[in-house]
FIKOLZA-1660 file (N, C-alpha, C; in steps of 0.1 Angstrom, whole numbers, plus 5000, padded with zeros to 4 digits):
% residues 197
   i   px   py   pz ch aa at
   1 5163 3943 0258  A  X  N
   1 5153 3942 0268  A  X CA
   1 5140 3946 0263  A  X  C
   2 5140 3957 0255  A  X  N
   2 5126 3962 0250  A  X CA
   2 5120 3950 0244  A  X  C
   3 5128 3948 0233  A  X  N
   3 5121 3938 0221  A  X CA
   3 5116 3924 0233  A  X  C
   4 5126 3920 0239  A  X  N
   4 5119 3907 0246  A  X CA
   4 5107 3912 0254  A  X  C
   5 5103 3923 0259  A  X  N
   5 5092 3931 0264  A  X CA
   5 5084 3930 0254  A  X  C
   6 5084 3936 0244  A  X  N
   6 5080 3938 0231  A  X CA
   6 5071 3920 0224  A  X  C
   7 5080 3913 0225  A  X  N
   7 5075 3900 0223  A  X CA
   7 5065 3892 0229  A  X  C
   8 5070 3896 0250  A  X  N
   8 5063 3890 0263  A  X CA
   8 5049 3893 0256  A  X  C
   9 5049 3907 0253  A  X  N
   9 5035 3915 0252  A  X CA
   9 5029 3909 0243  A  X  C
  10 5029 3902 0229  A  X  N
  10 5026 3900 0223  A  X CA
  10 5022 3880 0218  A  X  C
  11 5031 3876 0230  A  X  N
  11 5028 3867 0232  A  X CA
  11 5019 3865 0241  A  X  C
  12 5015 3873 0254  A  X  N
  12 5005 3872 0261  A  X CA
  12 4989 3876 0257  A  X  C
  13 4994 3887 0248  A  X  N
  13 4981 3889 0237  A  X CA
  13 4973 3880 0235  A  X  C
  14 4986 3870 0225  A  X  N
  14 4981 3859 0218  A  X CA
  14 4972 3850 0224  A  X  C
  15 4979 3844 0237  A  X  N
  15 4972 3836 0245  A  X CA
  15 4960 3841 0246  A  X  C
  16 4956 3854 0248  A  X  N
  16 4940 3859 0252  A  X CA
  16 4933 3858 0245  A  X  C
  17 4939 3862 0233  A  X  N
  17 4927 3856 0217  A  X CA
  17 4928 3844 0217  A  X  C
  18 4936 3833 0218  A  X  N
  18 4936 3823 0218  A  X CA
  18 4923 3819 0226  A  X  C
  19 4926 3820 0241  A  X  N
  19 4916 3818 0248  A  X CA
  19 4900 3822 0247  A  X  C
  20 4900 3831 0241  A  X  N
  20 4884 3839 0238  A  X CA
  20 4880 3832 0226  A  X  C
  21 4888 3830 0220  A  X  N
  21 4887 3820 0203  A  X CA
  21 4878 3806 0210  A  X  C
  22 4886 3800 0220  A  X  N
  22 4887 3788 0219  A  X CA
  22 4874 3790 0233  A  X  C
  23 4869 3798 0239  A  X  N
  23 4859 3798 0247  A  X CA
  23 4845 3798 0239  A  X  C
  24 4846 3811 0230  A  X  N
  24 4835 3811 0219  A  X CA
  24 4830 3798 0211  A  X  C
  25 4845 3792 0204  A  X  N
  25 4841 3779 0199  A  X CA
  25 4838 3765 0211  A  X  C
  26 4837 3765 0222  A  X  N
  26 4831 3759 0231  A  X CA
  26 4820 3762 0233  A  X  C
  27 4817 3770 0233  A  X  N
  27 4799 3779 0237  A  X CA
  27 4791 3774 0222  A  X  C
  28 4792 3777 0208  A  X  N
  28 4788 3774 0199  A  X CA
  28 4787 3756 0200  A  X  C
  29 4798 3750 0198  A  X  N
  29 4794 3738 0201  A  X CA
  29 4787 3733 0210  A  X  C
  30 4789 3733 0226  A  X  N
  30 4778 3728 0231  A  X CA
  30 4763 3736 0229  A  X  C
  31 4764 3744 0221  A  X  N
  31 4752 3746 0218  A  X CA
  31 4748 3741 0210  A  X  C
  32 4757 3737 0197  A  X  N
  32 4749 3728 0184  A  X CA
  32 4745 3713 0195  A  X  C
  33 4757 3704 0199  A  X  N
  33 4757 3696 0205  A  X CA
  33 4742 3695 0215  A  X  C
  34 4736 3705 0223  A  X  N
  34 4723 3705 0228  A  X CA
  34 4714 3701 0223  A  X  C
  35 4713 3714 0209  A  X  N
  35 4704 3711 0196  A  X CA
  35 4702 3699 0190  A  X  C
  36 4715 3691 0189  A  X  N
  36 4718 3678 0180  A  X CA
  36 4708 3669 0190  A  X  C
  37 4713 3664 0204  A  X  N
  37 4707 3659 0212  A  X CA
  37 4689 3661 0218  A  X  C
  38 4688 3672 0217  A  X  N
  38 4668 3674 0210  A  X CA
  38 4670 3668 0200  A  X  C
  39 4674 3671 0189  A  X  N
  39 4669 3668 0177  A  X CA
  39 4667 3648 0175  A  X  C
  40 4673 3645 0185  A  X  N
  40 4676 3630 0184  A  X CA
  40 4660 3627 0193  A  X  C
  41 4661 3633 0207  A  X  N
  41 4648 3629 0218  A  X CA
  41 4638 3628 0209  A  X  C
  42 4634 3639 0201  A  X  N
  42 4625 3646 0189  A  X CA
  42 4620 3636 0181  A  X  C
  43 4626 3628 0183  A  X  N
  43 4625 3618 0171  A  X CA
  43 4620 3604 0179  A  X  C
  44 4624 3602 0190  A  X  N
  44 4615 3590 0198  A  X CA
  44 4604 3593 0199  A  X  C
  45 4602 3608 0208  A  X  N
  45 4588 3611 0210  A  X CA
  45 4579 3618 0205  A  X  C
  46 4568 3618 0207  A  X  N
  46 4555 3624 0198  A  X CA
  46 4561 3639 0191  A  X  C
  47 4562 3645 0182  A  X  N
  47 4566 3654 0179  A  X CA
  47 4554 3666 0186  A  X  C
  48 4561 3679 0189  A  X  N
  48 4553 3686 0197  A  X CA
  48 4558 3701 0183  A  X  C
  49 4545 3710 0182  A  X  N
  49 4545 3720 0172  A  X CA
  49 4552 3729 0184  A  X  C
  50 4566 3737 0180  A  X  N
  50 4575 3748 0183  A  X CA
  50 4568 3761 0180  A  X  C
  51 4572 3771 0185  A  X  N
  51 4573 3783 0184  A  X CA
  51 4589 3791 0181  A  X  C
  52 4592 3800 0176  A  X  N
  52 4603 3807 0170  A  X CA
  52 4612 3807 0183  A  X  C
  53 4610 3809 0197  A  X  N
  53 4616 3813 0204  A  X CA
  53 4623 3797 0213  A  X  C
  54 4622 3786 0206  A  X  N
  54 4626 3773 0214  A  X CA
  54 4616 3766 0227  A  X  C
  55 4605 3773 0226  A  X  N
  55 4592 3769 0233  A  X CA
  55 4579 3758 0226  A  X  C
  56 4571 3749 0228  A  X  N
  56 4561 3743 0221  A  X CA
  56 4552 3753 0223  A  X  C
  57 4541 3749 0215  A  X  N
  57 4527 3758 0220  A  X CA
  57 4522 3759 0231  A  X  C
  58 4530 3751 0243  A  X  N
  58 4521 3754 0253  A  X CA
  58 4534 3764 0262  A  X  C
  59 4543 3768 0255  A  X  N
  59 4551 3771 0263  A  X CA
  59 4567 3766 0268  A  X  C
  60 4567 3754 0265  A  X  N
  60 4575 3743 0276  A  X CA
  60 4591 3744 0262  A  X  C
  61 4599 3748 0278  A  X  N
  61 4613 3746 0271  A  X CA
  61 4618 3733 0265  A  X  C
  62 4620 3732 0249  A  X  N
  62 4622 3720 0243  A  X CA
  62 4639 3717 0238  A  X  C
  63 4649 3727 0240  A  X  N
  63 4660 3727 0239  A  X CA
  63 4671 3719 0248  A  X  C
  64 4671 3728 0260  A  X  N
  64 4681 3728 0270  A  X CA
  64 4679 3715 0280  A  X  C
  65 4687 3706 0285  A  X  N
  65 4684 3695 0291  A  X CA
  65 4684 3699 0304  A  X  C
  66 4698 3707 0308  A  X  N
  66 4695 3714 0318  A  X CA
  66 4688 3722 0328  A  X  C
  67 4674 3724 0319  A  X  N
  67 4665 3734 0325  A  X CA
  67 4651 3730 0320  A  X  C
  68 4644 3728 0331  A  X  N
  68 4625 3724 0334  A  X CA
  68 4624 3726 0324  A  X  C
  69 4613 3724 0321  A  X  N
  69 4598 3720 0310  A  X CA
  69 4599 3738 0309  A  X  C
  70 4594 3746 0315  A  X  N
  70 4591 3758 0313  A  X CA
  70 4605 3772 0312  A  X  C
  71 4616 3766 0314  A  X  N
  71 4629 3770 0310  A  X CA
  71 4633 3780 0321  A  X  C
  72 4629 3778 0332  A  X  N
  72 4631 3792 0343  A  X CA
  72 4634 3788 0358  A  X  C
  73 4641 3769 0357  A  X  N
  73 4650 3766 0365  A  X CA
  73 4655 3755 0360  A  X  C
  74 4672 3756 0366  A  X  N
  74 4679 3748 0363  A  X CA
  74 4685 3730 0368  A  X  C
  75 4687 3723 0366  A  X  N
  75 4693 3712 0374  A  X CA
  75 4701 3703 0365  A  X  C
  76 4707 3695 0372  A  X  N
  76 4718 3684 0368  A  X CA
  76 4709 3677 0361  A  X  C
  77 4715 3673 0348  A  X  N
  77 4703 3657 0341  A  X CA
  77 4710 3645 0352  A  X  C
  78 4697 3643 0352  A  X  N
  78 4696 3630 0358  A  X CA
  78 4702 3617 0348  A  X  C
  79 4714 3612 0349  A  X  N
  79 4715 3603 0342  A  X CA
  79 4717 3584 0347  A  X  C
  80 4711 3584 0358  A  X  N
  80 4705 3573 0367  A  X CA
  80 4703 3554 0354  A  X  C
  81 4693 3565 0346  A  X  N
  81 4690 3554 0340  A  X CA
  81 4697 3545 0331  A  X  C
  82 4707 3556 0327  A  X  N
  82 4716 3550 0310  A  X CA
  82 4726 3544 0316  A  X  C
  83 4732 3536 0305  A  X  N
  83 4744 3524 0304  A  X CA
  83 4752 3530 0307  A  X  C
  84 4762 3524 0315  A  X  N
  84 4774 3525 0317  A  X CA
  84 4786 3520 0301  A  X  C
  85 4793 3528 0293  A  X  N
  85 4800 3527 0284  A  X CA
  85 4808 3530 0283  A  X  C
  86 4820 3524 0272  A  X  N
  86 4831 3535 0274  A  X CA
  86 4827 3544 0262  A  X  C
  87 4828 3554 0263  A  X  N
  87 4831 3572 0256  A  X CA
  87 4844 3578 0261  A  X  C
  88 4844 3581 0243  A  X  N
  88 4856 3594 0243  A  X CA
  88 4854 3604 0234  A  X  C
  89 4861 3617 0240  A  X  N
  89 4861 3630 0233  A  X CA
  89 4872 3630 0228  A  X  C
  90 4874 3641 0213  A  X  N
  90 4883 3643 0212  A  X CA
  90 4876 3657 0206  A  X  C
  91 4892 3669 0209  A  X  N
  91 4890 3682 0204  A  X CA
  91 4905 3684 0195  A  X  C
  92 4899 3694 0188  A  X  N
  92 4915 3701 0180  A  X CA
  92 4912 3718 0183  A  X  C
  93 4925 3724 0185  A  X  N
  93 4926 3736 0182  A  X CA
  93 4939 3738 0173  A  X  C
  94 4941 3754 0168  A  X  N
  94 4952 3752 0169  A  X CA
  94 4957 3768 0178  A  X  C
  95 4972 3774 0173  A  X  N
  95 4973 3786 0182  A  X CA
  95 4984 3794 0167  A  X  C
  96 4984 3804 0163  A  X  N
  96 4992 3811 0156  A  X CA
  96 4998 3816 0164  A  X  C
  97 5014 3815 0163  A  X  N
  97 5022 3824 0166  A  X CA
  97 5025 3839 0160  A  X  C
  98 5028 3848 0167  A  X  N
  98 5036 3859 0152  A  X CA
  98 5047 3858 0153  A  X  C
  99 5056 3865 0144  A  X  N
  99 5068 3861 0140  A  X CA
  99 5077 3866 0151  A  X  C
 100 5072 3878 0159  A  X  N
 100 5080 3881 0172  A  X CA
 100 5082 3867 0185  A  X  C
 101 5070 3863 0184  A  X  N
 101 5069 3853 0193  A  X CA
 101 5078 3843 0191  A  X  C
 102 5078 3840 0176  A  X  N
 102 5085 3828 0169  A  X CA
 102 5100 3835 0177  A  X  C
 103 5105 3848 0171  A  X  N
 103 5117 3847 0173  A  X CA
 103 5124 3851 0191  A  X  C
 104 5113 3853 0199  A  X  N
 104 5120 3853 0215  A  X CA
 104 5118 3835 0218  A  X  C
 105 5115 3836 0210  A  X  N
 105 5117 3819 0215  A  X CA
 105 5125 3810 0207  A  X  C
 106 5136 3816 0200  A  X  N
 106 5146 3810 0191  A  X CA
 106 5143 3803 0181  A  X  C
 107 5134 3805 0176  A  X  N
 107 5130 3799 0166  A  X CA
 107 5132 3806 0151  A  X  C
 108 5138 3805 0145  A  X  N
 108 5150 3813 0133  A  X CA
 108 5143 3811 0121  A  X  C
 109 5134 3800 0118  A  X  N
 109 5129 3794 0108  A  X CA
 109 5116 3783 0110  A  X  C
 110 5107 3791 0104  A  X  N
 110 5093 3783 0107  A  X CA
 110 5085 3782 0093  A  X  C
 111 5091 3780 0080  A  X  N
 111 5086 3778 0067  A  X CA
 111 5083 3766 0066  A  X  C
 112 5070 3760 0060  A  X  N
 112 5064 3747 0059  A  X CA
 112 5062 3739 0074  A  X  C
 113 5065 3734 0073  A  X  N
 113 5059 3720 0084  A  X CA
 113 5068 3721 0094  A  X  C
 114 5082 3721 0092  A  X  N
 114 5088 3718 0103  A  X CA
 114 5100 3733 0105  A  X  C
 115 5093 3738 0121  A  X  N
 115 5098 3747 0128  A  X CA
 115 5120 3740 0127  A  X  C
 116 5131 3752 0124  A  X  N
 116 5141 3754 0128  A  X CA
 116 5153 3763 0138  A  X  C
 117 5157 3759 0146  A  X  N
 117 5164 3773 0154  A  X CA
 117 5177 3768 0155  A  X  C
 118 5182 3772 0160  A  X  N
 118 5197 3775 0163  A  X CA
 118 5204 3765 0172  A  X  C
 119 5208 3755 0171  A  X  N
 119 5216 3745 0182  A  X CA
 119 5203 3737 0191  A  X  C
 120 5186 3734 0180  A  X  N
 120 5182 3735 0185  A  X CA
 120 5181 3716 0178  A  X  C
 121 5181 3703 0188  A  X  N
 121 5182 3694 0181  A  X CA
 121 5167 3693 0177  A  X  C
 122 5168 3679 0169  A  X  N
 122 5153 3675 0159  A  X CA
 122 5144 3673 0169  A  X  C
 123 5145 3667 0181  A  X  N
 123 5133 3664 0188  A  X CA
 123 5131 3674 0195  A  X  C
 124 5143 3685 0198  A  X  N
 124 5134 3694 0208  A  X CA
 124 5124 3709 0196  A  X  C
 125 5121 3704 0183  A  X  N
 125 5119 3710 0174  A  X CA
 125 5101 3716 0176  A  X  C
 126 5099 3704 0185  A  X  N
 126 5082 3707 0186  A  X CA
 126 5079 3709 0202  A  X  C
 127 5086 3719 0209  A  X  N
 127 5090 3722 0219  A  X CA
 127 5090 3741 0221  A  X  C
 128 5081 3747 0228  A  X  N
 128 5088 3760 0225  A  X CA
 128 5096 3759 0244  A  X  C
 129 5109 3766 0243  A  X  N
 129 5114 3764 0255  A  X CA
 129 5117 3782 0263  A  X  C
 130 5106 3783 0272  A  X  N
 130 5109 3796 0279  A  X CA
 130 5121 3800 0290  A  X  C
 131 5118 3806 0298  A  X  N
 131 5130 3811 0308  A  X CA
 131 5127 3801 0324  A  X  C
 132 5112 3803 0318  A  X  N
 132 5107 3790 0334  A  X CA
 132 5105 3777 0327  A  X  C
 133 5112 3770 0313  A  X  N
 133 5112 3757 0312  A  X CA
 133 5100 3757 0296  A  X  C
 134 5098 3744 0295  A  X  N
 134 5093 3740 0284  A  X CA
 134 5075 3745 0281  A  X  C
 135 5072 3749 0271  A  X  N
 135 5058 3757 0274  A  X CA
 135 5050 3746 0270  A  X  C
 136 5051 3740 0260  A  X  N
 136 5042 3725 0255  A  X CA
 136 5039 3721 0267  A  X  C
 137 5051 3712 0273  A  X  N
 137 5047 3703 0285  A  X CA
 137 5039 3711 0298  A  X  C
 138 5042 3725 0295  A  X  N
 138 5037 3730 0310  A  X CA
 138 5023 3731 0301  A  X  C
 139 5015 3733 0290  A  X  N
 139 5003 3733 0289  A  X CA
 139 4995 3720 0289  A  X  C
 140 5005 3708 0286  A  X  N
 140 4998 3696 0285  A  X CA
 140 4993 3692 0300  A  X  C
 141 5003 3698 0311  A  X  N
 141 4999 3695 0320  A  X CA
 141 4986 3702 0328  A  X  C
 142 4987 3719 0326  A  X  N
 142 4970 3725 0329  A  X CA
 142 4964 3720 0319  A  X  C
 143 4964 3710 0310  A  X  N
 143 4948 3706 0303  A  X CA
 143 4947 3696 0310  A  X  C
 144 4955 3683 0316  A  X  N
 144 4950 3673 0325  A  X CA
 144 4947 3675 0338  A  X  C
 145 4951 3684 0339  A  X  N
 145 4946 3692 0352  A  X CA
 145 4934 3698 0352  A  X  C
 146 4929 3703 0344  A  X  N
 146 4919 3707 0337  A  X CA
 146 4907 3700 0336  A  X  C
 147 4912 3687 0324  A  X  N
 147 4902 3679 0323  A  X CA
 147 4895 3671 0340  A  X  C
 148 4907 3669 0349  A  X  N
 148 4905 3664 0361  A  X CA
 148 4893 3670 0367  A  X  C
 149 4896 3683 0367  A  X  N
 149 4883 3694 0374  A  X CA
 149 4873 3701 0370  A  X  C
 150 4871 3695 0355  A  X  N
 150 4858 3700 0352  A  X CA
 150 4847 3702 0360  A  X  C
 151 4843 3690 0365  A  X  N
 151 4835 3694 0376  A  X CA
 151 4826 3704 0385  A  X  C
 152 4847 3705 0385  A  X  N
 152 4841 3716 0398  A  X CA
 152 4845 3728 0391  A  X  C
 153 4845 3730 0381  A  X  N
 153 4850 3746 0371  A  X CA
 153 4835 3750 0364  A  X  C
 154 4829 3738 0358  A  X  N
 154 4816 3743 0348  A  X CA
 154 4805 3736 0356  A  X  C
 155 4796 3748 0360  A  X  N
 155 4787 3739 0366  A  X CA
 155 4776 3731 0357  A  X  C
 156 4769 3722 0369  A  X  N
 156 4762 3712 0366  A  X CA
 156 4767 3699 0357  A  X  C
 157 4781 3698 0357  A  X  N
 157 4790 3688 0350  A  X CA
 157 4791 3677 0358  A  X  C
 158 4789 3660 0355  A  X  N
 158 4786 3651 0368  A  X CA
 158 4804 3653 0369  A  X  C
 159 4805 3647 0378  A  X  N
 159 4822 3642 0384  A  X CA
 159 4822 3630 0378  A  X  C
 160 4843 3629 0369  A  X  N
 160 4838 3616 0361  A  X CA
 160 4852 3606 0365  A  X  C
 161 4848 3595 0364  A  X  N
 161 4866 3590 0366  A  X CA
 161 4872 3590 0359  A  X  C
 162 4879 3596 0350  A  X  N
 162 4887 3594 0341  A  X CA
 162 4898 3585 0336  A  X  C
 163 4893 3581 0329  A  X  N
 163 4903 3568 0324  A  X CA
 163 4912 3571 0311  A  X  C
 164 4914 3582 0304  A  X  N
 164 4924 3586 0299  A  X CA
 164 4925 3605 0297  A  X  C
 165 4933 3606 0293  A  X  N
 165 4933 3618 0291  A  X CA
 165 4948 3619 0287  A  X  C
 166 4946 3625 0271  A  X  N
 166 4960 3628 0264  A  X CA
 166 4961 3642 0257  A  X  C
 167 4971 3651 0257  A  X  N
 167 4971 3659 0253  A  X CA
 167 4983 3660 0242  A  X  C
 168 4988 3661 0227  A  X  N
 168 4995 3661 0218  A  X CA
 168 4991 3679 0216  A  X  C
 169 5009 3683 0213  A  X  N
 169 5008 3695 0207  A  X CA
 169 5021 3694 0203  A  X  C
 170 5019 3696 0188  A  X  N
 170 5031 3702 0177  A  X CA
 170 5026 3711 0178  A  X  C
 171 5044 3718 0171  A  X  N
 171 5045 3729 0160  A  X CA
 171 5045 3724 0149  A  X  C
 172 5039 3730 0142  A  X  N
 172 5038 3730 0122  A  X CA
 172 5042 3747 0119  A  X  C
 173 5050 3752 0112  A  X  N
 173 5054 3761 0111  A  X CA
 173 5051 3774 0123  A  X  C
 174 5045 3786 0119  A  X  N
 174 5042 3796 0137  A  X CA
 174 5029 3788 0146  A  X  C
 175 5022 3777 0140  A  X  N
 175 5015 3774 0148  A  X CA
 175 5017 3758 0153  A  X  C
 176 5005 3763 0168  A  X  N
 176 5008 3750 0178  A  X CA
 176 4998 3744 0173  A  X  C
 177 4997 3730 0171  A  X  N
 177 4986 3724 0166  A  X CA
 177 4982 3716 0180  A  X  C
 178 4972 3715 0187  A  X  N
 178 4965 3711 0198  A  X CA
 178 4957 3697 0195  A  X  C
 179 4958 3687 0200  A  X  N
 179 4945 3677 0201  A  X CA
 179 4945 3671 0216  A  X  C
 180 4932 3670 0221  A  X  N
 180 4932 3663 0232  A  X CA
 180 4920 3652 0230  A  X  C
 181 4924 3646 0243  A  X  N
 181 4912 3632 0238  A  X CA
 181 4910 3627 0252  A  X  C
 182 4895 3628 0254  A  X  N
 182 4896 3620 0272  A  X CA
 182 4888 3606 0268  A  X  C
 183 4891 3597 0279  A  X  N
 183 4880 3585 0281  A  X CA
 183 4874 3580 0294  A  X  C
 184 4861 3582 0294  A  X  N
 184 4857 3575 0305  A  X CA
 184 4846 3560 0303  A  X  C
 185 4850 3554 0313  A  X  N
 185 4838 3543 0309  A  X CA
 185 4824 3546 0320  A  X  C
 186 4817 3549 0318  A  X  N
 186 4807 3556 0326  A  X CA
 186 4792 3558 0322  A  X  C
 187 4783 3565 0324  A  X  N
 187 4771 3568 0320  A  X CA
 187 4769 3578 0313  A  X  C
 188 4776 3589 0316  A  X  N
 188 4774 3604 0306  A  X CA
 188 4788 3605 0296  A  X  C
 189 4792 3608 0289  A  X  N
 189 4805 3611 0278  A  X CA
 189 4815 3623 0286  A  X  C
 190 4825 3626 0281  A  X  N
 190 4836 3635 0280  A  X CA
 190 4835 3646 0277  A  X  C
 191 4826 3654 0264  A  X  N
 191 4829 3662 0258  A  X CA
 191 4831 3673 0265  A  X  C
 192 4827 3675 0278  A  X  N
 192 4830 3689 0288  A  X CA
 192 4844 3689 0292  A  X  C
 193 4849 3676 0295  A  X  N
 193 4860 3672 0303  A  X CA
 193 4870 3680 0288  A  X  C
 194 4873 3673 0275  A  X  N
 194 4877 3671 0264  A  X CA
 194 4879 3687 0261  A  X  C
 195 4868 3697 0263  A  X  N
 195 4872 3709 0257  A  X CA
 195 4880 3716 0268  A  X  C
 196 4876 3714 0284  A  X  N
 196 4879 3720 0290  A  X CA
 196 4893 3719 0297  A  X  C
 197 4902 3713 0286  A  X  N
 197 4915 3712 0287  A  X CA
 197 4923 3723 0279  A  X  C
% end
């Protein structure tokens, strides 16, 4: 009983770094991703001389799409005018196990590529299976649930219809390898939807 304690604990750890890993690398990205998107406007229109702090000479916020000319209120971009297309996101993570975690979840052998355990057949090999059922499928399903509600989880995100959303996760030895991928055909893209699975 300790040790499976011992393990819970350490598998729930995991999840939290996981999660703060994979929150941080969402914050960095849509930040380059902002950046990238000036850097593109930047280039249609007259170039304007910057200051160190993301302001022009006169002041006026040149970054953030989300926020006025002078950077000290926020709103939804207006995306009224652009084409309707289809766009898709796609993200990767992955998740390391430790070897405790590996072993409350029967898994006896995780050298190279493909995870082995005990009575455990080939397809259910990329599968970790808990006490309340299968943990892959229960995550595949909070990321489409997920990507569903962006929305209404991160603000200023438009509401989108989504026309796909897949979530794949192996194991490759202690870790989970993650990819998700959404599609909408629409005016604005996925990539909020995409991480926020």
């Amino acid at each position: 009983v300790k040790k499976a304690k011992e393990a819970k604990a350490l598998y729930e750890k995991s999840l939290e770094q996981g999660a703060e890993e994979h929150a941080r690398r969402i914050a960095i990205e849509a930040e380059r991703d902002l950046y990238d998107g000036h850097a593109r406007k930047g280039r249609r229109e007259k170039k304007k001389k910057q200051t160190q702090d993301g302001h022009d000479a006169n002041g006026m916020n040149q970054h953030f799409t989300h926020l006025n000319e002078r950077g000290d209120e926020i709103s939804m971009v207006d995306v009224g005018a652009k084409n309707v297309t289809r766009r898709t996101a796609v993200a990767k993570a992955a998740v390391v196990f430790p070897p405790e975690v590996m072993s409350a979840f029967g898994i006896v052998k995780y050298d190279g590529d493909d995870p082995v355990s005990d009575g455990r057949s080939k397809s259910d090999r990329h599968e970790m299976i808990g006490k309340k059922g299968p943990i892959f499928s229960t995550a595949r399903l909070a990321g489409i649930m997920g990507a569903k509600r962006t929305s209404d989880l991160i603000p200023l995100c438009h509401p989108l219809p989504l026309d796909k959303v897949q979530i794949d996760i192996r194991l490759e030895g202690n870790r989970a390898l993650i990819e998700c991928e959404c599609r909408v055909t629409h005016k604005t893209g996925v990539e909020m939807e995409v991480r926020n699975m």
